[in-house]
C-alpha positions as CSV (number, residue, x, y, z in Angstrom):
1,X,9.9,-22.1,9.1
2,X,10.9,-18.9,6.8
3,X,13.5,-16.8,8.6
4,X,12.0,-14.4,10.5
5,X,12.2,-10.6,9.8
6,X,13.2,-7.6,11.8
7,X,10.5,-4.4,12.1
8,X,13.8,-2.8,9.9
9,X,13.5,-5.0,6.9
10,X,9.5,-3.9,6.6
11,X,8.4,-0.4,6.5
12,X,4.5,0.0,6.1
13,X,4.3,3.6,6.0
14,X,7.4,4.5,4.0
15,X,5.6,5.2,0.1
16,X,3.9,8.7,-0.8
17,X,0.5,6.9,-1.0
18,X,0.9,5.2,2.6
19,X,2.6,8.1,4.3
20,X,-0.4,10.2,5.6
21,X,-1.9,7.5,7.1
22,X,-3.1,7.9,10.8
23,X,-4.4,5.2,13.6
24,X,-7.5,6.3,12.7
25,X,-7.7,5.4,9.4
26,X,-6.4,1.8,10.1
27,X,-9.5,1.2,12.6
28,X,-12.0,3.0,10.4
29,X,-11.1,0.4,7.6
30,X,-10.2,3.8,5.3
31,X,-6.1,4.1,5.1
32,X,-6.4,2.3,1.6
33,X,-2.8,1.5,2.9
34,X,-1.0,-0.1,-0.5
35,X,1.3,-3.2,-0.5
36,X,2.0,-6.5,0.4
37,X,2.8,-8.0,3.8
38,X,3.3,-12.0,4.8
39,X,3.1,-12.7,1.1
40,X,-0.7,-11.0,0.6
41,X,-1.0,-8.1,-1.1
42,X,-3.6,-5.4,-0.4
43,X,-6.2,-6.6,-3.4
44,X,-5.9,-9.8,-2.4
45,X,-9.0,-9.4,0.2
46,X,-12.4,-8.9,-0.9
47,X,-11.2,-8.0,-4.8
48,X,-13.7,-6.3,-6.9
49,X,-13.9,-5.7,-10.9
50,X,-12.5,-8.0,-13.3
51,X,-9.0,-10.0,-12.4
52,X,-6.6,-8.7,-14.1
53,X,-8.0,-5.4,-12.7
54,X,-7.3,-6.2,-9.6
55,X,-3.4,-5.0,-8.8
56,X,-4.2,-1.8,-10.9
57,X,-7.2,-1.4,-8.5
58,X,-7.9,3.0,-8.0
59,X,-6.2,4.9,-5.6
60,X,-8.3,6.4,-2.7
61,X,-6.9,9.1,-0.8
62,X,-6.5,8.1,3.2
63,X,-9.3,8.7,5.4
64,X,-11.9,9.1,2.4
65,X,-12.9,5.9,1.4
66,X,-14.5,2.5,3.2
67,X,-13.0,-0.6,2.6
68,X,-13.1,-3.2,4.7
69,X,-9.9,-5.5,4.0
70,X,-7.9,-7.9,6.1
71,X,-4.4,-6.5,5.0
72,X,-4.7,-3.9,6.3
73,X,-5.8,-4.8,9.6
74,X,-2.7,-7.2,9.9
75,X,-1.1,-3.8,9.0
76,X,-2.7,-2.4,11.8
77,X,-1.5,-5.3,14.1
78,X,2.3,-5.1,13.1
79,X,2.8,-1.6,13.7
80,X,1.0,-2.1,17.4
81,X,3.1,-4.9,18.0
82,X,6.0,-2.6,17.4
83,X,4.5,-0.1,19.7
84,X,3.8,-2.8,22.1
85,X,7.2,-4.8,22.0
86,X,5.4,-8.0,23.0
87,X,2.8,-10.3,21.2
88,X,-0.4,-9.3,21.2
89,X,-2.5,-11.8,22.3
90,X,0.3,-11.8,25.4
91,X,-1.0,-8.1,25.8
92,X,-4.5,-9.2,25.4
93,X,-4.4,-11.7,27.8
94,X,-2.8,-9.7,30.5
95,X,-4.7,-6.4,29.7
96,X,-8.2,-7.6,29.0
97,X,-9.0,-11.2,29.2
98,X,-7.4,-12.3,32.6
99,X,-8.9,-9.5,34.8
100,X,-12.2,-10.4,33.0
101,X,-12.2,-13.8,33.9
102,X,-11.4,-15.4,30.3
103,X,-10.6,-19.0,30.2
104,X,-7.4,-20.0,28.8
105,X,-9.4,-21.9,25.6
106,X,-8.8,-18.9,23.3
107,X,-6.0,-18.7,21.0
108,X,-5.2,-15.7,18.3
109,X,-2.9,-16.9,15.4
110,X,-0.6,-15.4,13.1
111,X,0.6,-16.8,9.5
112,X,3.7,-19.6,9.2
113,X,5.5,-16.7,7.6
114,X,4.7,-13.6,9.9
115,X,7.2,-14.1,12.3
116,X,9.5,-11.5,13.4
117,X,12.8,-10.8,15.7
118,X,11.9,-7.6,18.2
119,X,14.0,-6.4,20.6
120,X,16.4,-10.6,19.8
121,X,13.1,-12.4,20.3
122,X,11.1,-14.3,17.7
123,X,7.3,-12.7,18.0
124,X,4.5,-13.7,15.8
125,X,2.4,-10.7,14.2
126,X,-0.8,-11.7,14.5
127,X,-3.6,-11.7,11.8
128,X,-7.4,-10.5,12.1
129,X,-9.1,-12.3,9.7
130,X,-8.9,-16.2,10.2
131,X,-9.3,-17.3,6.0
132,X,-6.3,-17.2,5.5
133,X,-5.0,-19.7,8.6
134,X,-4.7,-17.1,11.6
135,X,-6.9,-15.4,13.3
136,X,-8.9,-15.6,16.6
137,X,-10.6,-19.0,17.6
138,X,-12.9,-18.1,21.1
139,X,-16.0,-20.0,22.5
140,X,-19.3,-18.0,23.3
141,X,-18.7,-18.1,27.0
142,X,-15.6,-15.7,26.5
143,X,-17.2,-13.9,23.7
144,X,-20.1,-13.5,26.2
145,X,-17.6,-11.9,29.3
146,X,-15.4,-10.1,25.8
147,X,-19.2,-8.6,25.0
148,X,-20.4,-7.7,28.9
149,X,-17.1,-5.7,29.3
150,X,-18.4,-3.5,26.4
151,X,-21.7,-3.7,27.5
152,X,-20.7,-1.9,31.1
153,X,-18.4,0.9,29.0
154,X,-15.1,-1.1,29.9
155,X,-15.7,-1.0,33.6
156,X,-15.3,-4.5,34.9
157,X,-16.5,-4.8,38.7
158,X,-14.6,-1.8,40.3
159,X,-11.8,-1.5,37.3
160,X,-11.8,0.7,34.6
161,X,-10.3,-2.3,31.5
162,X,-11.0,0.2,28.5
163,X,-11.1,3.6,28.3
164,X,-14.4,4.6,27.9
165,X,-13.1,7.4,26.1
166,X,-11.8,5.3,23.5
167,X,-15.1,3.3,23.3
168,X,-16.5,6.6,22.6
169,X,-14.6,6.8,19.8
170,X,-15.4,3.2,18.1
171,X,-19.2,4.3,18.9
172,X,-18.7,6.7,16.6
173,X,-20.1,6.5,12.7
174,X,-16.9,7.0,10.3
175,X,-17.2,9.7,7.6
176,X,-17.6,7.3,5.0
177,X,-19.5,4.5,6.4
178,X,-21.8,5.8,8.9
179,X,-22.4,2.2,10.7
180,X,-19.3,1.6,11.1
181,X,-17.0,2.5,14.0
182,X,-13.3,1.4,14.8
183,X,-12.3,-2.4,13.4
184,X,-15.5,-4.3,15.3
185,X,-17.9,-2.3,15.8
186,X,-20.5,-2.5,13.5
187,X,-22.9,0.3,14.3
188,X,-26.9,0.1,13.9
189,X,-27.0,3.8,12.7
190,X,-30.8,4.5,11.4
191,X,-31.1,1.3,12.5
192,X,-30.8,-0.3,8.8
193,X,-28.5,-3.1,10.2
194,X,-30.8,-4.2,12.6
195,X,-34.4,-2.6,12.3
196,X,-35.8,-4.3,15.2
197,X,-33.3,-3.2,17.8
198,X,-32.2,0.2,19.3
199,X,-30.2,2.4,16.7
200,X,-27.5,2.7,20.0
201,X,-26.8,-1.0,19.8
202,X,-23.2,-2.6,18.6
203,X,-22.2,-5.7,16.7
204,X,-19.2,-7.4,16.8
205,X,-19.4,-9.5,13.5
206,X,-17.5,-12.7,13.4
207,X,-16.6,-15.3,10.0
208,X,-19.2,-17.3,9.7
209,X,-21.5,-14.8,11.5
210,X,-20.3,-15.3,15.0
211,X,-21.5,-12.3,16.5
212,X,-21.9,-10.5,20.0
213,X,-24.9,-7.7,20.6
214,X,-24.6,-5.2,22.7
215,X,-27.9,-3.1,23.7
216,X,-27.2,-0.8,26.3
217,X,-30.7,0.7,25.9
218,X,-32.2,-3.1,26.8
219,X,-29.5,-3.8,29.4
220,X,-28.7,-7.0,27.0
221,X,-25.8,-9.0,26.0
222,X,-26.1,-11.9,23.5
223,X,-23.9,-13.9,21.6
224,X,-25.1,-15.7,18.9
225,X,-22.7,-18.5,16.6
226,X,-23.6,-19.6,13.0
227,X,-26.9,-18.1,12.5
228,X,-28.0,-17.7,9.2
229,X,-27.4,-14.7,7.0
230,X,-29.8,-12.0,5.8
231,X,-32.3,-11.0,8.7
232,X,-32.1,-14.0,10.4
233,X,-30.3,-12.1,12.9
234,X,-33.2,-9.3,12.8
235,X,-35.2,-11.5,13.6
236,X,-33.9,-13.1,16.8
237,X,-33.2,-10.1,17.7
238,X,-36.7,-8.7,17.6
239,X,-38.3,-11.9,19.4
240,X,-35.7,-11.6,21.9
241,X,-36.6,-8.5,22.4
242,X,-40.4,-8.9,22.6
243,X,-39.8,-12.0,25.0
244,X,-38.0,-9.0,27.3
245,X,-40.8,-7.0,27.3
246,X,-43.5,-9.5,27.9
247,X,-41.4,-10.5,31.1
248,X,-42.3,-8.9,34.1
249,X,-39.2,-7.0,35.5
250,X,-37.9,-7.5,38.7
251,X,-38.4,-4.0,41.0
């Protein structure tokens, strides 16, 4: 295993370019934060233009411009975990997914190479997209309970989980992307994402199109794995939908 590093040896916001940049830019997907962490440079993800373009890619000011790049949200995870002083998915577990009934089949990875020493113990930083060997592996039935907490504004039974304030906030359309709200939240703004469905409902969007709907307007949680791209998702969407309104509803 590579040594590990202390939160010292790496600072992520210390350039010109990266200073300015805010929580809310790293879970809007707009810091345009510049570098390289765990070996990966920021054009490494979703590269656009011609190759040797690609590490003299334009500069974007933070907070103006949409990019959706897996970097930066392992940016975004190292400097919680130094906020948090304990691994993440310990945090999530304890926080989130035990007081909503998770099952213990979920794991969330890091890289071979992102450990670090916090406070003298060894803690993995953990990754958001899984392409690249990390990332979250969870079944639908606690992407389903993950979903319903969402669906009920972060209450679960007679505890408040999430701030619904906060949920507020990743409901909201960014400045540059109006569908998209903080990290997950893919928004159905004008409803061009999903033109069957309620412009108030949420996606959380998934590799390989695992993906959790949330339709407070329909009272309706669905999780749905591998469907095929384009509108197939529209689609099952709308018949669900139509299927709802053909049942008679209990008083």
């Amino acid at each position: 295993m590579p040594r590990n590093v202390t939160p010292g040896d790496i600072d992520l916001f210390k350039s010109e370019h990266n200073a300015p940049i805010t929580w809310e830019h790293l879970l809007r997907q707009t810091s345009d934060w510049e570098g390289t962490l765990w070996g990966k440079p920021d054009w490494a993800d979703r590269p656009s233009g011609p190759q040797e373009q690609w590490p003299q890619r334009a500069r974007h000011a933070p907070g103006s411009h949409y990019m959706y790049n897996d970097v930066r949200v392992n940016v975004l995870a190292l400097a919680a975990l130094q906020v948090w002083r304990q691994p993440l998915p310990q945090v999530l577990r304890e926080r989130v997914m035990d007081p909503i009934g998770a099952s213990n089949r979920w794991r969330w990875y890091g890289y071979r190479n992102s450990w670090i020493e916090l406070d003298g113990q060894q803690m993995q930083s953990v990754s958001g997209g899984g392409h690249w060997g990390g990332g979250m592996f969870i079944d639908s039935w606690d992407l389903a309970r993950f979903g319903y907490l969402f669906l009920r504004d972060g209450r679960w039974q007679d505890r408040q989980i999430v701030s619904s304030q906060w949920i507020a906030k990743a409901r909201t359309p960014g400045a540059d992307k109006d569908d998209y709200g903080y990290c997950n939240w893919t928004l159905n703004t004008g409803r061009k994402s999903l033109p069957s469905a309620p412009a108030s409902s949420v996606t959380f969007r998934g590799n390989g199109q695992n993906i959790v709907y949330i339709d407070r307007d329909n009272d309706l949680l669905i999780v749905v794995r591998w469907i095929d791209r384009g509108d197939a998702l529209d689609q099952f969407i709308g018949k669900v939908l139509a299927a709802r309104r053909a049942t008679p509803q209990a008083p």
